[in-house]
C-alpha positions, -999 to +999 in steps of 0.1 A: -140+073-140-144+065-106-179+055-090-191+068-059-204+045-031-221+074-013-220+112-010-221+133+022-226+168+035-204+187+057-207+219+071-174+243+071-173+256+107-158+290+116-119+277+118-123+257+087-132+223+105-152+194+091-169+167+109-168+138+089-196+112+092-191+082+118-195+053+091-173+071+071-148+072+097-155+035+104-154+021+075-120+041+063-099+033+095-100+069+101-115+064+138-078+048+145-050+065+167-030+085+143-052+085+109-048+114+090-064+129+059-044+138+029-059+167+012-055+169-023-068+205-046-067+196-083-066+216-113-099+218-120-108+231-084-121+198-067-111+191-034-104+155-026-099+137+010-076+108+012-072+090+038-043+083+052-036+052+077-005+050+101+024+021+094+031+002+129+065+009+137+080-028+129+064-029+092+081+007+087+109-017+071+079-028+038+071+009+026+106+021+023+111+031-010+141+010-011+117-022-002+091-013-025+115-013-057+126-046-049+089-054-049+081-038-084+111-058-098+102-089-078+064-083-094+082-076-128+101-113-128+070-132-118+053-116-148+079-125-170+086-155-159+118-157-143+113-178-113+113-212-104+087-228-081+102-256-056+079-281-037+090-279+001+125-269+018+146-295+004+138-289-035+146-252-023+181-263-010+186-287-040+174-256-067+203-232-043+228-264-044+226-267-084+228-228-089+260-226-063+271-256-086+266-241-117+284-208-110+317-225-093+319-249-123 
């Protein structure tokens, strides 16, 4: 179950606007050009306010979904193991060296 760090009153103007409190704001990033608020309405009638943070255009590249799979299977080989952990550039290029070897041979 989530915890909550601290709960705040809005009022519901006319048009359906909200005002959400400044160190609220603050402290979410949502006083930055471009933040947005996902809105969420779950089964059971809550109402929940995500927020949402933009991706500077030259780190667009990270989040595609295409990136973040190699991630999830990069995460999945660390956990299992499957890596091998060099000490400086030239045990890299030795370790690529042996592998190029290996395969050729």
């Amino acid at each position: 179950m989530l915890q909550c760090m601290k709960t705040h009153y809005v009022a519901v103007q006319s048009r359906g606007t909200i005002a959400l409190p400044a160190d609220l704001r603050r402290r979410l990033h949502l006083d930055e050009p471009g933040a947005q608020i996902e809105i969420v309405e779950t089964e059971d009638g809550r109402v929940e306010l995500r927020p949402l943070l933009p991706v500077p255009a030259d780190q667009r590249w990270f989040w595609s979904e295409r990136w973040q799979a190699m991630e999830r299977d990069a995460d999945a080989d660390i956990a299992a193991g499957r890596m091998t952990v060099v000490d400086g550039v030239d045990e890299l290029f030795d370790q690529l060296n042996r592998g190029l070897d290996a395969s050729a041979g």
